[in-house]
C-alpha beads as a LAMMPS data file, in Angstrom:
LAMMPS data file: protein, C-alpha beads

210 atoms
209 bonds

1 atom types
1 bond types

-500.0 500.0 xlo xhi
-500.0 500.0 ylo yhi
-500.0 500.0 zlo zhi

Masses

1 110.0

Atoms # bond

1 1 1 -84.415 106.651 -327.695
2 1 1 -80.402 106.768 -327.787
3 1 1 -80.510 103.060 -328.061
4 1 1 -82.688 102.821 -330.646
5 1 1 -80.012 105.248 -332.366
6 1 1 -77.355 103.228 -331.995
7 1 1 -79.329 100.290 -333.428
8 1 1 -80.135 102.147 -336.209
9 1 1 -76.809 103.525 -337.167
10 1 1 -75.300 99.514 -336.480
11 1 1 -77.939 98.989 -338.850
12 1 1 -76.701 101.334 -341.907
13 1 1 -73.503 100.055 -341.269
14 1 1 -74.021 96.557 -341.665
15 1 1 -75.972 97.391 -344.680
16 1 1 -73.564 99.495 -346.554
17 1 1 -71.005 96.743 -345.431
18 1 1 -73.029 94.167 -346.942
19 1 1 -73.795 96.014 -350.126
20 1 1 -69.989 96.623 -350.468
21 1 1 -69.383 93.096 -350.206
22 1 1 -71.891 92.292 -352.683
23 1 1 -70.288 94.812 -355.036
24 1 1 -66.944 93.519 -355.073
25 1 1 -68.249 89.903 -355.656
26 1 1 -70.158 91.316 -358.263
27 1 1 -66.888 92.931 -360.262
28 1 1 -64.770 90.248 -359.311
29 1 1 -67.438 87.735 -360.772
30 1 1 -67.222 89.488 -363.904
31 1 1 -63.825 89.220 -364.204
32 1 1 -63.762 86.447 -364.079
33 1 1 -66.162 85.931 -366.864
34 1 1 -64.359 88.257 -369.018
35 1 1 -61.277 86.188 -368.876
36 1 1 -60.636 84.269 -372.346
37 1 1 -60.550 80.852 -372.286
38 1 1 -56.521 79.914 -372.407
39 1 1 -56.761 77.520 -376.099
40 1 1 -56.385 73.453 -376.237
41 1 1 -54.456 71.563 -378.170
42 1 1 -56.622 68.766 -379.253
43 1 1 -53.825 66.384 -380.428
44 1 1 -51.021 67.924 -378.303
45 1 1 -48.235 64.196 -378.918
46 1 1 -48.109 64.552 -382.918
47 1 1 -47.666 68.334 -382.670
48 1 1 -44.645 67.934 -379.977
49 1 1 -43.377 65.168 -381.824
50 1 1 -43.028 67.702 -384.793
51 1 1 -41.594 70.047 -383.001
52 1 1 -39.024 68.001 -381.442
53 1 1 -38.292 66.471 -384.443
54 1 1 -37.547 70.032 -386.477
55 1 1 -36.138 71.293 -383.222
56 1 1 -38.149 74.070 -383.473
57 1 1 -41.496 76.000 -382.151
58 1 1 -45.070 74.840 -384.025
59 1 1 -48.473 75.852 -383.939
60 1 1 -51.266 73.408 -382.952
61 1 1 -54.517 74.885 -384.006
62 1 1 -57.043 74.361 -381.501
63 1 1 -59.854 75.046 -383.558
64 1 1 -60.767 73.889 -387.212
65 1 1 -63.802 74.226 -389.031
66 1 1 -66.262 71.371 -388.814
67 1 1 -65.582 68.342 -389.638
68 1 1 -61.681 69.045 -390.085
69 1 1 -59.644 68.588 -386.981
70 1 1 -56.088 69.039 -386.430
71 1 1 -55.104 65.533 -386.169
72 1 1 -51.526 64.764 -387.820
73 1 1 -51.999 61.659 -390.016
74 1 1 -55.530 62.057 -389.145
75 1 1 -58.255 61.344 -391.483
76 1 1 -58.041 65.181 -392.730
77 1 1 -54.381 65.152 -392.728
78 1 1 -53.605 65.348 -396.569
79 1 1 -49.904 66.755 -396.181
80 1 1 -47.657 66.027 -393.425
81 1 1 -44.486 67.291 -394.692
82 1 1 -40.615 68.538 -393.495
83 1 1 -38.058 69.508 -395.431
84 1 1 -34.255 69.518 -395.186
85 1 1 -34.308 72.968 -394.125
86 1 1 -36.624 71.851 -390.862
87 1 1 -39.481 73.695 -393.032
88 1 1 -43.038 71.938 -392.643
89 1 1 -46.231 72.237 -394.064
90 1 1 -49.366 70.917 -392.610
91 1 1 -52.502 70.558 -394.521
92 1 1 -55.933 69.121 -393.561
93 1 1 -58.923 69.579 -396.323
94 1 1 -62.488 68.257 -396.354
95 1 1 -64.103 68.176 -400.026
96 1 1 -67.546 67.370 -400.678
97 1 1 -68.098 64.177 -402.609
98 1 1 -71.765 63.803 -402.092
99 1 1 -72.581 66.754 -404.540
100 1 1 -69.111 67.159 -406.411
101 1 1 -70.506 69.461 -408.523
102 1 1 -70.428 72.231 -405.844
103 1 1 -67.268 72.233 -405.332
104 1 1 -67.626 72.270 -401.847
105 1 1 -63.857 72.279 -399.900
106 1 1 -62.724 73.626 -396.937
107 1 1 -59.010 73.436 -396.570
108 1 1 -56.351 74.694 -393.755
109 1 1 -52.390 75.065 -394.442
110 1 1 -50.012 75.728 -391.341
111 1 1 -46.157 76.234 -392.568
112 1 1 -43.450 76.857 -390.130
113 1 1 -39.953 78.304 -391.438
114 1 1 -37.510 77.881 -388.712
115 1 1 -34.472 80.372 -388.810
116 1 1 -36.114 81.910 -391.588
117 1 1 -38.355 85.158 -391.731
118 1 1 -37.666 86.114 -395.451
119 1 1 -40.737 85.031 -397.612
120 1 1 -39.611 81.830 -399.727
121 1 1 -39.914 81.694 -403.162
122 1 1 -42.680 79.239 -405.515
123 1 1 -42.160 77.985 -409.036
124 1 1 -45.276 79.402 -411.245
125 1 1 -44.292 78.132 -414.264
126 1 1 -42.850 74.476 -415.813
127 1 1 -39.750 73.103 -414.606
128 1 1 -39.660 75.631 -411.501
129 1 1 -39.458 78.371 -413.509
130 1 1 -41.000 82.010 -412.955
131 1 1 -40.634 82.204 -409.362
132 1 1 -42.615 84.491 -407.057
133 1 1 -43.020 85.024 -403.252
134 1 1 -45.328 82.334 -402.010
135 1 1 -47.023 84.740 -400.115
136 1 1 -48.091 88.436 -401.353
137 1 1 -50.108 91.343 -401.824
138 1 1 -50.984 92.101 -398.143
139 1 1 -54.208 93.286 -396.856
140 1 1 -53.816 94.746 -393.637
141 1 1 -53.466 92.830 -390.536
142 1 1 -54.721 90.974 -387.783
143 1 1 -53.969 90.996 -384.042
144 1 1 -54.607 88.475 -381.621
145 1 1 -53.413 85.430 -379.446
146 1 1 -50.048 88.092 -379.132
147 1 1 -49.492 87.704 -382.806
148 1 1 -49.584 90.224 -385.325
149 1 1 -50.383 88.652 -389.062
150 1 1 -49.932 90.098 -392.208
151 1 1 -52.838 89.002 -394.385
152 1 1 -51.792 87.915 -397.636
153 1 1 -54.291 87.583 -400.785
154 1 1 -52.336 86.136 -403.569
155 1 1 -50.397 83.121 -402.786
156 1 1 -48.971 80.676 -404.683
157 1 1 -48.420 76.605 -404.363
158 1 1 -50.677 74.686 -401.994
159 1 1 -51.817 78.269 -400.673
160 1 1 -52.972 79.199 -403.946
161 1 1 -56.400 80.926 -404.291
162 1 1 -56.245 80.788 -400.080
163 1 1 -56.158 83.861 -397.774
164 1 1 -53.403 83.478 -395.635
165 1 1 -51.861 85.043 -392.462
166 1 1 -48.284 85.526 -392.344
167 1 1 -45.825 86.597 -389.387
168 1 1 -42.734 86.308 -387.427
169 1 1 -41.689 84.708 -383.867
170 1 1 -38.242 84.664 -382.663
171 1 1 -36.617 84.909 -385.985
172 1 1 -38.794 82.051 -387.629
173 1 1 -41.598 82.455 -390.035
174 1 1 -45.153 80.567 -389.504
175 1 1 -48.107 80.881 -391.787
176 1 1 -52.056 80.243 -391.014
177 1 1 -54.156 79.828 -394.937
178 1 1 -57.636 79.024 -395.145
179 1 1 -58.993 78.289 -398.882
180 1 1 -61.616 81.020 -400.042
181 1 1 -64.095 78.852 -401.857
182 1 1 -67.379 77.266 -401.000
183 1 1 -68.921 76.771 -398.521
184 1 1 -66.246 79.386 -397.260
185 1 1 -66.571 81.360 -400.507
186 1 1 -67.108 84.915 -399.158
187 1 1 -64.080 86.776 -397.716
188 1 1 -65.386 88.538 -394.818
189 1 1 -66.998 85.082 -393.288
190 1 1 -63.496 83.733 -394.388
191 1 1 -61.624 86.077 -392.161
192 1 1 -63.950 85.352 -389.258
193 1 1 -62.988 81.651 -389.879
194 1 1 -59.244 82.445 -390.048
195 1 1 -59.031 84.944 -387.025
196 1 1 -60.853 81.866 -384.677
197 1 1 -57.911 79.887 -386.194
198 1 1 -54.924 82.022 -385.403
199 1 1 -56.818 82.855 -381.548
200 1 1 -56.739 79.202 -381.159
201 1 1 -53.361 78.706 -381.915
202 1 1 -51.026 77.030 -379.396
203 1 1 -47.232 76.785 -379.248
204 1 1 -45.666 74.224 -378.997
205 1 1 -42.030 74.117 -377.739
206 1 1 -39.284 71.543 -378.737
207 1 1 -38.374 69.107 -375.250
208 1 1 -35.725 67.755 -377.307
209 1 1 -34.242 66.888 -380.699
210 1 1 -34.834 63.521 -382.381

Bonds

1 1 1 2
2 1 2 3
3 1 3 4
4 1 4 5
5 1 5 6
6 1 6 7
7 1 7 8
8 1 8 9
9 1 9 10
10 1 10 11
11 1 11 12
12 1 12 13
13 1 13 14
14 1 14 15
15 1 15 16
16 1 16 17
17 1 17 18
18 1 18 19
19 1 19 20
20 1 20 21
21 1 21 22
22 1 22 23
23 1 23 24
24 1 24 25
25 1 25 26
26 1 26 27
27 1 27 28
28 1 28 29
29 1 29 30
30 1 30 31
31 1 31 32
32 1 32 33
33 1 33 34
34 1 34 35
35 1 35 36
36 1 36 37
37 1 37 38
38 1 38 39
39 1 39 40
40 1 40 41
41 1 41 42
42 1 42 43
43 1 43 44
44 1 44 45
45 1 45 46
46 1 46 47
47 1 47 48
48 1 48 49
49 1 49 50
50 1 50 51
51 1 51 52
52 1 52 53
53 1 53 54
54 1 54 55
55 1 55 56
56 1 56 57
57 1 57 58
58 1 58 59
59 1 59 60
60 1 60 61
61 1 61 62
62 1 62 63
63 1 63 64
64 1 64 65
65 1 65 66
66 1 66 67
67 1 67 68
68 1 68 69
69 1 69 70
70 1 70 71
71 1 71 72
72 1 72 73
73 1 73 74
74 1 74 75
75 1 75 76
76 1 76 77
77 1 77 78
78 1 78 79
79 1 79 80
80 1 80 81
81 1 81 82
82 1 82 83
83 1 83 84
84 1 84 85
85 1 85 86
86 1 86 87
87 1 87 88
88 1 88 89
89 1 89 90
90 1 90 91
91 1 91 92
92 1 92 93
93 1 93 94
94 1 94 95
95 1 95 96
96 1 96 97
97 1 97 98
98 1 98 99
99 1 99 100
100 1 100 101
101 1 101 102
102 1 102 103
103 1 103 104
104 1 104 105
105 1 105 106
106 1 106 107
107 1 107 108
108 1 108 109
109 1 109 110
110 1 110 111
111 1 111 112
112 1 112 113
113 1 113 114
114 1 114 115
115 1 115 116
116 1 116 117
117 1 117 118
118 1 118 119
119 1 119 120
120 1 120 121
121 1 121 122
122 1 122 123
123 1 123 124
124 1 124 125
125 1 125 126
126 1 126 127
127 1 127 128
128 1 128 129
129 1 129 130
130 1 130 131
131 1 131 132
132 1 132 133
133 1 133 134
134 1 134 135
135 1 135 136
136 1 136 137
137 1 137 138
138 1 138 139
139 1 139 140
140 1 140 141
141 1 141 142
142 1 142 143
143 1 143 144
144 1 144 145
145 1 145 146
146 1 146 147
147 1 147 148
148 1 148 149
149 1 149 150
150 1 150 151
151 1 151 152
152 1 152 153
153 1 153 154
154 1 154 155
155 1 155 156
156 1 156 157
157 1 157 158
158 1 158 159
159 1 159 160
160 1 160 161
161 1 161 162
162 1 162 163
163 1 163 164
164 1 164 165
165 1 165 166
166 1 166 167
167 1 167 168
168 1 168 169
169 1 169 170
170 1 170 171
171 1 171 172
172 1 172 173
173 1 173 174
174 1 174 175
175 1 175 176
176 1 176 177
177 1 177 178
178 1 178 179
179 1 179 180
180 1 180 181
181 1 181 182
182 1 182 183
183 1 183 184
184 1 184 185
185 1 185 186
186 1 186 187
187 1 187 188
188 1 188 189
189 1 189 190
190 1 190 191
191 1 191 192
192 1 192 193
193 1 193 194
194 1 194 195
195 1 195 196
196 1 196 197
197 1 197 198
198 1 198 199
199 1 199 200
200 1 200 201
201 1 201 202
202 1 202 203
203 1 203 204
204 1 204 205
205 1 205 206
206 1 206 207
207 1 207 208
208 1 208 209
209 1 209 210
């Protein structure tokens, strides 16, 4: 009889070992499903070519919607642009010229303002006159991918008419804008399209100046 005790109480033991060991696999299993997936940069040598050529920090989207992709001179690639200030603008755009009269575009502006976090100024009128901030009228904010974006709703020169997200890193200005128009013609669904933008965001670093 006091054997058959002692087997019995090995027994409990070995089972409430075993059922912690399947609990801690259990919570360590879903944390490790919980974890985000760290974003890609999908063309990673243009984008550090661009940054080593400004000498500055850029930001490789990872994610574009379909069938854009962030290729630099790619086949979206409509704007590749830097300025003598070290300023660049990116833009990639799709347009739909099977049924043109739609209207259908979907179009994606990254800008980068190193050593700069004062909003520039864009000429509104003829000749450059009638300037105004490029980038106004905010609309709360967003916070992810350790950024915190001001959204912007009335912009002006290649970001006019788009919603765009505005904010700082290490005394530099960058800038995510997303056109609102169709097939991305209703704000909310716009906003979902821009905050899987800025979470897919990757910075780049400089290696060296060219």
């Amino acid at each position: 009889m006091r054997a058959f005790r002692s087997l019995a109480g090995v027994s409990a033991a070995l089972a409430l070992l075993a059922a912690g060991c399947g609990s801690t696999a259990h919570v360590a299993s879903q944390t490790t499903a919980a974890a985000p997936a760290k974003p890609t940069c999908a063309f990673p040598a243009a984008w550090q070519s661009l940054a080593n050529h400004i000498g500055a920090a850029v930001y490789c989207p990872g994610w574009l919607p379909d069938p854009l992709t962030s290729q630099i001179r790619g086949p979206w690639n409509n704007i590749n642009s830097v300025s003598k200030d070290r300023s660049y603008l990116e833009s990639f755009i799709w347009q739909d010229t099977d049924s043109p009269a739609l209207g259908g575009e979907l179009h994606v502006i990254l800008r980068g303002y190193p050593g700069r976090t004062k909003i520039p100024s864009c000429p509104t009128g003829a000749f450059n006159s009638d300037p105004k901030p490029c980038f106004a009228q905010p609309r709360g904010h967003v916070h992810l991918n350790g950024i915190d974006a001001t959204i912007d709703t009335v912009n002006q020169g290649a970001d006019e008419w788009h919603v765009a997200l505005v904010w700082h890193l290490k005394g530099s200005l960058y800038t995510l804008s997303e056109h609102l128009a169709p097939p991305v013609d209703n704000y909310d669904r716009l906003m979902t399209y821009l905050r899987h933008e800025l979470r897919s965001l990757v910075l780049i670093k400089p290696t060296r100046s060219t």
